[in-house]
N, C-alpha and C positions, 0 to 999 in steps of 0.2 A: 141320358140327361138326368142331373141330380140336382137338389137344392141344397144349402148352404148343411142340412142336416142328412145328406146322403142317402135321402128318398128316392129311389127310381118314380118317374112318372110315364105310363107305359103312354098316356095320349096329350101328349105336346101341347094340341093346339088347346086343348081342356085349361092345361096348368095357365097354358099364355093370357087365355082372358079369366080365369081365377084371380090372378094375380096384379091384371092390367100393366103386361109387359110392355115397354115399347116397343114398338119395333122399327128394326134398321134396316132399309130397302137400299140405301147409297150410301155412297161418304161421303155427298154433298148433310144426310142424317147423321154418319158416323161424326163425321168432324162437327157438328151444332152442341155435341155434349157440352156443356158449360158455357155457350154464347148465345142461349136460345133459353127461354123459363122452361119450354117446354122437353128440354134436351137436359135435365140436372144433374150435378154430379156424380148425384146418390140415388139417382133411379135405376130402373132395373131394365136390360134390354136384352132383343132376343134377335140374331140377324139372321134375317130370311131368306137372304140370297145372297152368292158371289157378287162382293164388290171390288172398283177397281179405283184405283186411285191415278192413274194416267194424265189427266187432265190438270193436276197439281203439280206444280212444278216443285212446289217448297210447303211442303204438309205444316204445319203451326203447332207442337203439341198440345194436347187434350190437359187441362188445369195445370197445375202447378207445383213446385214444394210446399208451399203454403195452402192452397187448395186444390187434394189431390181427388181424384177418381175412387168414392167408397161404396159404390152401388153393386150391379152385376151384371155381367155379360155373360150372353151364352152366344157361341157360336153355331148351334147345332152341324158343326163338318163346313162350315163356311170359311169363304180366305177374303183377306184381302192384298190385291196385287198392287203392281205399279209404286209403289210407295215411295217417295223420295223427301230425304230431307238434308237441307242445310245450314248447316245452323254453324258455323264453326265456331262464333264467340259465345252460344250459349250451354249453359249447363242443364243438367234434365231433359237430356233429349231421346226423343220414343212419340211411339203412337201418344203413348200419353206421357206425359210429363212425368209423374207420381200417382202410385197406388197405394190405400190404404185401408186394411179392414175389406177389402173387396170380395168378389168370389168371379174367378174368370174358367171357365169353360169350351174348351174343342173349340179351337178358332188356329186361323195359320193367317202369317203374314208372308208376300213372297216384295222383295223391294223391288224395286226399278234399278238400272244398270250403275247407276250415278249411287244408290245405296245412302245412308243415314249415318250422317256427319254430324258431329258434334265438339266441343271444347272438353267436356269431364260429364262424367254418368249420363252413359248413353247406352243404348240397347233398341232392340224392334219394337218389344211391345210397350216398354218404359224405361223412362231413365231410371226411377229407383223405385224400391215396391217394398213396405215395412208394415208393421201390425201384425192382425191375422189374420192375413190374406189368404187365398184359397186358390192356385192356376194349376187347373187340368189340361192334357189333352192340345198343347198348343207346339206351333212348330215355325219355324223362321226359317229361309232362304234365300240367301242373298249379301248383301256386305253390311260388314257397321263399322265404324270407324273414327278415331279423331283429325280432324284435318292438321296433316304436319304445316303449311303453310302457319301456324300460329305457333311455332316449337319456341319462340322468344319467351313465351308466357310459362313459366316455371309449373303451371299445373295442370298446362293442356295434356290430355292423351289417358289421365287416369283414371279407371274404373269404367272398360268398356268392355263390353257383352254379347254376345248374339241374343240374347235373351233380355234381357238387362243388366244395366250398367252397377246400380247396386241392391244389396238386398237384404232384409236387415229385420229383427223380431222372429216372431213365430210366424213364419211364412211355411206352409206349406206347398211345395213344388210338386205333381205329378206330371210325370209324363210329357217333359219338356224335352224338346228335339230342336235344331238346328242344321243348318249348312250352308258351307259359301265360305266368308272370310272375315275376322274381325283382327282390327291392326288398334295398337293403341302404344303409350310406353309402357306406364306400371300397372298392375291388375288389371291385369286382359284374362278373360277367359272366354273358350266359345257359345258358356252358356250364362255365364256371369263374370263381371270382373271382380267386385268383391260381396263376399258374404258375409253374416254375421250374428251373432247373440241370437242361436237356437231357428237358424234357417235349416229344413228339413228337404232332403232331393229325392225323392222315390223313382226310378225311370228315367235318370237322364242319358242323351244321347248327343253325341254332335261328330257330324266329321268336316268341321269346319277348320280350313287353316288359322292358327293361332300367332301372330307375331305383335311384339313389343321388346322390352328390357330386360324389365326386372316382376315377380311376381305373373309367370304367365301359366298358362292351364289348358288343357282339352276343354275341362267342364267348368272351371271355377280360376280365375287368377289365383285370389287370397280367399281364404277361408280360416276365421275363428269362434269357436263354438257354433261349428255344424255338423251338419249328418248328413253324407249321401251313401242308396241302397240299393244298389240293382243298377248298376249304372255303367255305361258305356262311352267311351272315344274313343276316334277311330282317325286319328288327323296327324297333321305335320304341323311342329309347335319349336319356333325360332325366336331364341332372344340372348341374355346375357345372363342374368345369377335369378334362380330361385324357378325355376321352369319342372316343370310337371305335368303326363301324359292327361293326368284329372286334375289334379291343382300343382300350383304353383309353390304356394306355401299353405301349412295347413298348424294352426294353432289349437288344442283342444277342443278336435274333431275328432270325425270317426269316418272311414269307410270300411263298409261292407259288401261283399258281395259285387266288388267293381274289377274291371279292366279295362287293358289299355293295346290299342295296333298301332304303330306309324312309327315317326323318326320327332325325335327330339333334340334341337341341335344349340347349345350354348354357351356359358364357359365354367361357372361354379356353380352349383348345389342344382343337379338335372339331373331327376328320376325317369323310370318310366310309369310309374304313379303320381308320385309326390315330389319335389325339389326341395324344400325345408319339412321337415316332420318336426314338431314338439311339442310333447304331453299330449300326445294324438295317437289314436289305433288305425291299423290296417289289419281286417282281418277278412279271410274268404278273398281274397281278392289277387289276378294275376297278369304279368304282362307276356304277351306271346307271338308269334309269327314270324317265319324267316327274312320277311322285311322291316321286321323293327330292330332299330337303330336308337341308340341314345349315347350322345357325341358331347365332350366338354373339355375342362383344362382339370381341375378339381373338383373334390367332392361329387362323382357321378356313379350310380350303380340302377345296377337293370331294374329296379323298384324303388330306392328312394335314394334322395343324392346325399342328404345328411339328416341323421335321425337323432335325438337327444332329449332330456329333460325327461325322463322315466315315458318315453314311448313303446308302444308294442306293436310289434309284428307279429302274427298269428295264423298258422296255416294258410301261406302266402306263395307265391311261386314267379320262377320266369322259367322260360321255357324256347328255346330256338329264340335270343336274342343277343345283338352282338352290343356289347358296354365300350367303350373307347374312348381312352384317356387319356393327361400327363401324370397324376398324382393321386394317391385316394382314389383308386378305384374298383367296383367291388361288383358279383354277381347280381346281390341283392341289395348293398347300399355301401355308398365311396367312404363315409364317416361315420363313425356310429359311437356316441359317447352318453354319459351324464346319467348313466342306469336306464338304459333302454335294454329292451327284450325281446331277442329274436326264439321263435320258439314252432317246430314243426311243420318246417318253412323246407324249399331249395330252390338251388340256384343250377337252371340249366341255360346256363351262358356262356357265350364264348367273350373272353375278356383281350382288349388288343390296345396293347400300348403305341401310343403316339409316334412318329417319327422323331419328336421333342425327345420324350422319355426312353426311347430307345438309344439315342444318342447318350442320353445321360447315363442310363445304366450300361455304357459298354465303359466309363470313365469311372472313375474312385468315389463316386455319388450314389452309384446305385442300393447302397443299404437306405438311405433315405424315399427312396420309390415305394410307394405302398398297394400293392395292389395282388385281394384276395380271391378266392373261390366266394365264399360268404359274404365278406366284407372288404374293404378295402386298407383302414385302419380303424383301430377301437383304443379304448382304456380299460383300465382292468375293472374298473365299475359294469361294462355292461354282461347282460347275460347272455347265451348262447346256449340254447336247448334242442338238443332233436333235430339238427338242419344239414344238410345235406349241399353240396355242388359238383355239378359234373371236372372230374378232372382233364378227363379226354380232349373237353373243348380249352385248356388254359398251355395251349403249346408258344402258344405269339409269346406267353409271359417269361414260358421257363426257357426260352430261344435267345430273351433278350438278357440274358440270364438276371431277371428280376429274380429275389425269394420272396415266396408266397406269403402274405401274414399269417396266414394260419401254419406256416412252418417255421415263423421268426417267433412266434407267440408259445410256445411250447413248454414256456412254465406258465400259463393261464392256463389251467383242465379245462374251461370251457371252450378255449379256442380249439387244443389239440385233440379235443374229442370228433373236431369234426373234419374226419379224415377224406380226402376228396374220394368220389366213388365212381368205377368205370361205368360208362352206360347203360352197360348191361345189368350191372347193380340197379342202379335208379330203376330199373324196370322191371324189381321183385319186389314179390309184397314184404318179403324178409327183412327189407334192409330198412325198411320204417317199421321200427318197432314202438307198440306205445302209441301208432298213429291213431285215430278215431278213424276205422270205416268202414263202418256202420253208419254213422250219419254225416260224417263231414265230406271222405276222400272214397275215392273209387280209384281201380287199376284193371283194367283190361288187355286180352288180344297182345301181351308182351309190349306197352304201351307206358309210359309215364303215368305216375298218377296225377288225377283233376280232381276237381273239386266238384261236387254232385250238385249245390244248387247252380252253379256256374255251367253247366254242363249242354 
């Protein structure tokens, strides 16, 4: 238990009346926040026991856009269950409406079967959350969702979240987890739909199935100008352009130190990290497991679907995953343009052309088919440092007799330096020369290398 200055308090009940916390024994108390003197915005509360919310059929959220929630909550390991809400014509929908300047602490919401419905910025614990907010230690499961019944309304479905729906300033996020299901159109993500201007994610986790459109994510729909570090999804993520195992699209951000397990299934720019990359890093970060799957028509690769605008890739990896395409499609990314930089990175994927694109390359079209060990297609702007892809696994391509880019490209050095390498390769330390590892990568037991803080 900390206060807004990250002071442990080793005796609870001391701080509580130090401080004259309130406290929450019900959610007949939870829900009074803002409709009681006694219950203010901007007080400070501490809940003392498991509540349930069963007996509400349609929760009402907690303030507003205009007056949101800037106090503090502590959960000490408390949940609240049952939680139902439905709202399908309103916006800001969550336990609370809006957060701002807040400090929320170790608290869990588990919903009711019916799950929290809303028109646009929705989420469990709020629709939106901006300032400099502070949520540790919190964890959602259950459904959230926009009610397609409203699809007439051009703006229903966007910005929803297991977490919340959006999220925006110097927010700092710990230790937010999720699962269950959140359905939306655009910016959907399992832990946010969208993010924004210097949102910070330490510990995210969800293995919540993700569907909508456009802009969907494990952890994040859209994200521009954030950071997530140490971050996990572990889900099944269905829609149509800009799909991503952690986000959906990512505009001058950063991940670090993230992964991604499941199936990604849609039609252009679908990662198994990221769906759009630009003027964004990925670095430390990889996608893995004999069941991950990332399926589309264009622009798809086992780590980002299209990357550009001076991005970097950075000691990144896949690893036992299958990519599956019509066009543009690549181990580590289907497109890759505008001075981006892949640099001591590889790709161990098996790459499998479409019934479509097999078709096509058995006819006079197949020099147009793009589909790499590394990449899928590039320009001569981007760079190519130090990367590596299993050849072994690219038999579907060279069966349907596609040629590989990186063997159409063979007057760029940078492409034809990176010559495909048998497995047994990939699994000496010789063949990464120039790698860092000592502190970045490890190889063991005649084993692939990993990443040591990932490890």
């Amino acid at each position: 238990f900390e206060d807004s200055e990250g002071t442990l308090f080793q005796n609870i009940q001391q701080k509580i009346q130090q401080e004259n916390f309130i406290k929450i024994g019900s959610y007949s108390q939870l829900s009074s926040i803002n409709s009681s003197s006694a219950y203010p915005l901007q007080g400070t509360y501490v809940i003392v026991r498991d509540l349930s919310a069963a007996a509400q059929p349609n929760h009402s959220p907690i303030g507003s856009q205009t007056a949101p929630f800037t106090g503090r909550l502590y959960g000490l390991g408390k949940s609240l269950t049952g939680l139902t809400i439905q709202r399908s014509t309103q916006s800001n929908v969550g336990l609370f409406a809006a957060i701002k300047d807040a400090t929320i602490d170790n608290f869990s919401i588990i919903s009711s079967e019916k799950g929290i419905t809303g028109k646009t910025i929705v989420g469990s614990l709020a629709g939106r959350i901006l300032g400099n907010s502070k949520i540790s230690n919190f964890s959602f499961s259950g459904l959230v969702k926009a009610d397609s019944k409203s699809s007439d309304d051009a703006e229903v479905g966007y910005q929803i979240g297991g977490f919340a729906g959006r999220v925006s300033g110097k927010v700092s996020l710990i230790n937010i987890r999720s699962a269950g299901a959140v359905i939306g159109t655009d910016n959907i993500g399992g832990l946010i739909g969208r993010a924004y201007s210097g949102v910070s994610l330490l510990g995210g986790y969800s293995t919540s199935r993700v569907s909508g459109e456009n802009d969907v994510g494990g952890l994040v729909g859209r994200g521009i100008d954030i950071e997530l570090r140490n971050s996990i999804a572990q889900n099944v993520i269905t829609g149509h352009d800009k799909l991503g195992g952690i986000i959906g699209s990512l505009i001058q951000g950063s991940l670090f130190n993230c992964s991604w397990l499941g199936e990604v299934n849609g039609i252009q720019e679908v990662g198994g990290t990221v769906g759009w990359l630009s003027q964004s890093r990925i670095v430390n970060s990889f996608v893995s497991g004999q069941t991950s799957y990332i399926k589309g028509s264009s622009n798809i690769g086992g780590l980002v679907g299209y990357a550009l605008n001076k991005s970097i890739i950075q000691d990144s990896y896949t690893r036992q995953v299958k990519v599956e395409g019509d066009n543009h499609v690549g181990g580590l990314i289907g497109l890759v343009t505008k001075n981006t930089r892949i640099k001591n990175s590889y790709a161990n994927s098996q790459i499998l052309p479409t019934p479509r694109a097999k078709k096509q390359a058995a006819g006079t079209a197949n020099q147009k088919l793009n589909f790499g060990g590394i990449v899928g297609k590039l320009d001569s702007s981007v760079q190519l440092e130090n990367s590596f892809y299993n050849n072994d696994l690219l038999t579907a391509v060279q069966n349907a007799n596609i040629i590989l880019t990186e063997n159409k490209n063979q007057k760029n050095t940078s492409v034809s330096s990176l010559l495909g390498r048998k497995t047994s390769e990939l699994k000496q330390l010789t063949t990464f020369k120039d790698w860092d590892f000592e502190n970045v990568w490890d190889i063991q037991n005649n084993g692939y290398p990993f990443l040591k803080q990932n490890n």
